[in-house]
C-alpha positions in Angstrom: 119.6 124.8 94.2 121.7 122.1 92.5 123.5 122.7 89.6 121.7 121.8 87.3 118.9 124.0 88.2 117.0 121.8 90.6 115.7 123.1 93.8 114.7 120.7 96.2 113.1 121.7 99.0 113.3 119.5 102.3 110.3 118.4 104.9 109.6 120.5 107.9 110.4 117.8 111.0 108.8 120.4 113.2 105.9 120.9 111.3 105.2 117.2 110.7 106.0 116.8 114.5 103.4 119.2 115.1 101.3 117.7 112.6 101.7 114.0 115.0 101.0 115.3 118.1 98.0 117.3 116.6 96.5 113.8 114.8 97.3 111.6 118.2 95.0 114.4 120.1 92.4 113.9 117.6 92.0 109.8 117.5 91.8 109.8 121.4 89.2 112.5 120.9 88.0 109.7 118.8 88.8 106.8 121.0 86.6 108.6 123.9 83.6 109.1 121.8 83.7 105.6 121.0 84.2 104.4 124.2 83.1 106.2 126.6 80.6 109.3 124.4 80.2 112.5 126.6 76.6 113.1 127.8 75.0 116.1 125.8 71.5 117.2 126.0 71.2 118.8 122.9 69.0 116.9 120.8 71.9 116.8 117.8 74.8 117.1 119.0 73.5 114.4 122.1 72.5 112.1 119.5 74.8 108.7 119.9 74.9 108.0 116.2 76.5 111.4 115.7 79.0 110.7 118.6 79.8 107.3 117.6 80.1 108.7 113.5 82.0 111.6 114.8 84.4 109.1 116.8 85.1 106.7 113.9 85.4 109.8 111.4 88.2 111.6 113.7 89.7 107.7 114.5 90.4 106.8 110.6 90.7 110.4 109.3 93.3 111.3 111.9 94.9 107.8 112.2 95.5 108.0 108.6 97.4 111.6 109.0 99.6 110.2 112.4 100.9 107.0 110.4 101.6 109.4 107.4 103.4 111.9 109.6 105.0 108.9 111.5 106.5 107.5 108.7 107.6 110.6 107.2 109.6 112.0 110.3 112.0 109.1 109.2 111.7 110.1 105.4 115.6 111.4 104.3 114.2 112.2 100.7 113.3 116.1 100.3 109.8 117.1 100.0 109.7 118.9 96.8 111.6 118.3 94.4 111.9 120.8 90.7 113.2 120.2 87.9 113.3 121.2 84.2 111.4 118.1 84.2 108.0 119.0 86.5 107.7 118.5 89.9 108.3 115.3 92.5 106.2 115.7 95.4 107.0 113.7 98.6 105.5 115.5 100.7 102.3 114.6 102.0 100.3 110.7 101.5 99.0 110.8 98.3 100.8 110.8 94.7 104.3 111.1 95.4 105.1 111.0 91.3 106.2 113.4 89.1 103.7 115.8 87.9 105.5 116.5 84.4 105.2 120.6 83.4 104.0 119.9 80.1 101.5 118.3 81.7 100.3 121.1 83.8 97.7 123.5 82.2 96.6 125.4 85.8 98.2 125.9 89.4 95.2 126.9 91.5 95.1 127.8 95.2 92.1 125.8 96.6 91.3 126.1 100.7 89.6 123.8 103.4 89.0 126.0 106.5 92.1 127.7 106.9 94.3 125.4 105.3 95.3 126.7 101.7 96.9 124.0 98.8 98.0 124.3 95.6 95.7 122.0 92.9 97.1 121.4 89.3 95.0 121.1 87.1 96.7 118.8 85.0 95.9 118.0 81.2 95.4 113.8 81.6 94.1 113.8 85.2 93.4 109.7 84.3 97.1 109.2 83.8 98.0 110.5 87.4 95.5 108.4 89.1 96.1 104.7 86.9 99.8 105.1 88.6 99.0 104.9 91.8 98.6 101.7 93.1 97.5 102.0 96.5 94.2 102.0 97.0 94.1 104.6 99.9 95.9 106.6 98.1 94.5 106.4 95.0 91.1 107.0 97.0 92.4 110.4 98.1 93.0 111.3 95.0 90.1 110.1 93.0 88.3 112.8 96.0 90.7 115.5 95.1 89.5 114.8 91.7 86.3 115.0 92.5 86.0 117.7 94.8 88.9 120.1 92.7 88.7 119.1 89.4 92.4 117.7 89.7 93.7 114.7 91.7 97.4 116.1 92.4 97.6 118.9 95.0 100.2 120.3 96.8 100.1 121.6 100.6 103.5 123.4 102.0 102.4 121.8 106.1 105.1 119.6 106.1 107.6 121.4 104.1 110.6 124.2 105.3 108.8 126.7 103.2 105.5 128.8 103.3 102.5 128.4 101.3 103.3 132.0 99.2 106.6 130.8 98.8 105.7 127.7 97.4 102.9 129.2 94.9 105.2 132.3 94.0 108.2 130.0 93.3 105.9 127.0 91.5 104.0 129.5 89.4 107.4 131.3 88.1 108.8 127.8 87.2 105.5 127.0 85.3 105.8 129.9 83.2 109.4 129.1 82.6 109.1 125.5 82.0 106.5 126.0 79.4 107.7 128.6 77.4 
């Protein structure tokens, strides 16, 4: 913690390491169904549009996550920064902005699989997205929006913390913040 109250938290180079060689497994899984699809005899699974689909899905999808992780194993900013302010994320692909606290009217815990994230649920969810001017980016969230009511989310994979850290600590600052 800073002195003036801020607490930045840093990225986890081990977890986004991790995160790399995890993503460069995936798009040559991806590669080799494109190239070179295994031979299935089940009438689904078999099928060479659902190969080649699954091959370009796990190409993009994981390409996406190995540049990301790529480019932020050279990031020196921290990952999360609070503040009496709200909360700078620079932790993942998406936003990166500050999510103000006033702003904030809901942290929920959403999941995919296993994974767990935090979702604010944010008063002027239209605000967040006209900011971001990348469209891949702004894609991702627009789906986030779609899918969890909220484009701004919050995952602690790539930071030095754990995910009931991260919620215990973000949901005591919100109720400080906005009182």
């Amino acid at each position: 913690m800073t002195q003036d109250g801020q607490i930045e938290i840093p990225l986890s180079k081990q977890k986004m390491i991790l995160t790399l060689l995890g993503s460069i497994a995936f798009v040559g899984l991806g590669i080799w169904f494109l190239i070179d699809p295994p031979k299935v005899s089940n009438p689904i699974l078999g099928n060479p549009a659902v190969i080649f689909i699954a091959g370009l899905a796990s190409l993009l999808f994981f390409g996406l996550v190995a540049v990301t992780a790529f480019r932020k194993l050279s990031d020196k900013k921290a990952g999360l920064i609070i503040n009496r302010q709200g909360i700078i994320d620079n932790s993942g692909g998406t936003f990166g902005g500050l999510v103000l606290w006033a702003d904030i009217e809901e942290i929920k815990v959403s999941q995919v699989m296993s994974q767990k994230f935090l979702t604010f649920i944010v008063r002027n969810p239209q605000d967040y997205l006209d900011k971001v001017t990348n469209p891949l980016k702004r894609k991702g969230m627009e789906m986030n929006y779609r899918t969890y009511d909220s484009p701004i989310s919050i995952s602690a994979n790539s930071l030095q913390t754990n995910f009931d850290n991260l919620y215990n600590l973000l949901t005591e600052k919100l109720k400080e913040y906005k009182s």
